[in-house]
C-alpha positions, 0 to 999 in steps of 0.5 A: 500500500502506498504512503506517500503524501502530498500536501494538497489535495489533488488537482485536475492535471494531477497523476493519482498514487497507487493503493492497494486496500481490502475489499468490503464489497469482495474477497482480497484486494483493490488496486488503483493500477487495476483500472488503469488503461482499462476504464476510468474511475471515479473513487471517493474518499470517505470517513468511517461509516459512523460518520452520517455524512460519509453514509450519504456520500456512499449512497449518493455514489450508488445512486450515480453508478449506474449512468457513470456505468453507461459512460464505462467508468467504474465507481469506488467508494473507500471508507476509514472503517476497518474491513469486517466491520464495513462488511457487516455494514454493507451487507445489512445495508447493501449498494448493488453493484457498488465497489467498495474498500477498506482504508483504517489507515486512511492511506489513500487519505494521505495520497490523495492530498487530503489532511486531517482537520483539527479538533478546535476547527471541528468543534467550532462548526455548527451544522446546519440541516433543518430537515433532520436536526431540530436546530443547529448542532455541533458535529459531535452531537449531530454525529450522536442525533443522527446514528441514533435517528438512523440504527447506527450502532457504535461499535468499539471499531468505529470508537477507534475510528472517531478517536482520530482527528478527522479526515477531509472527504474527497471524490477524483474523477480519473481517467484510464491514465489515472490523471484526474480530470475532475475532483470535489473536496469538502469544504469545513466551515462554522455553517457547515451543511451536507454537500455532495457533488453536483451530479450535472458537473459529475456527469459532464466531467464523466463524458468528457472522461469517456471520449 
């Protein structure tokens, strides 16, 4: 597995790092170079599944696969969870067709260009989400309003995930080179709300990926 790091996360021009990861969705690995001079790739990088954020992410990617599909670029969705926990997760709350990967390391994090945030960052935001939250909340209580709104049990793995400094979420459009020709980063700030990518843009990028 790859451990490189760069210190931004990865633009539109740049080359995309090898990572070999564990298969949630399958037995063995996944490799980056696997898809490389057979079809482009769009891969999201994501915080544990106890992060509610993140489960939307992975949910948003399952819904778009099939039109990437259409276009021939495949889809990985990649999670800071280690691998049989996420197993249990995604076969109690399966996303057809999905592939997905195991990263407690957060390797592809770190390769991607993706940096931890700081505590006094994250707690000095209030998410704001009037259709689910009774008024805005800090992350941590909307962590715990939100897993217990939804079934999500903590287990002691994702304890030791969430006792980590948090991780930024990323997506990367790559294309059979594995150059990345379209990116989305998360953006942390004191009002901060849901936001995945637009899926027009997606598309668009994913067409132009395609021919």
């Amino acid at each position: 597995m790859s451990t490189s790091t760069v210190d931004r996360p990865l633009r539109p021009g740049d080359r995309a790092p090898n990572v070999v990861l564990d298969a949630i969705s399958r037995e063995g690995k996944i490799a980056l170079n696997d898809f490389r001079g057979h079809s482009p790739l769009l891969i999201g990088l994501f915080r544990g599944l106890h992060c509610p954020f993140c489960r939307r992410h992975v949910a948003a990617m399952a819904q778009l696969k099939p039109a990437l599909h259409e276009k021939g670029v495949e889809c990985l969705a990649v999670v800071n969870t280690p691998v049989e926990r996420a197993r249990l997760y995604f076969r109690y709350h399966p996303t057809p067709d999905l592939l997905a990967a195991s990263d407690p390391e957060r390797a592809s994090h770190r390769a991607f260009g993706l940096r931890e945030v700081g505590m006094d960052t994250v707690m000095a935001i209030r998410v704001h989400l009037p259709r689910e939250l009774p008024e805005p909340m800090d992350v941590m209580a909307m962590n715990e309003f939100l897993n217990k709104k939804e079934g999500y049990e903590i287990t002691e793995a994702d304890q030791q995930m969430m006792g980590r400094q948090p991780q930024l979420v990323g997506q990367f459009l790559l294309d059979r080179a594995g150059i990345v020709r379209w990116s989305f980063t998360e953006v942390l700030e004191v009002g901060y709300t849901f936001r995945a990518p637009n899926p027009e843009e997606l598309m668009s990028a994913a067409y132009q990926v395609a021919h």
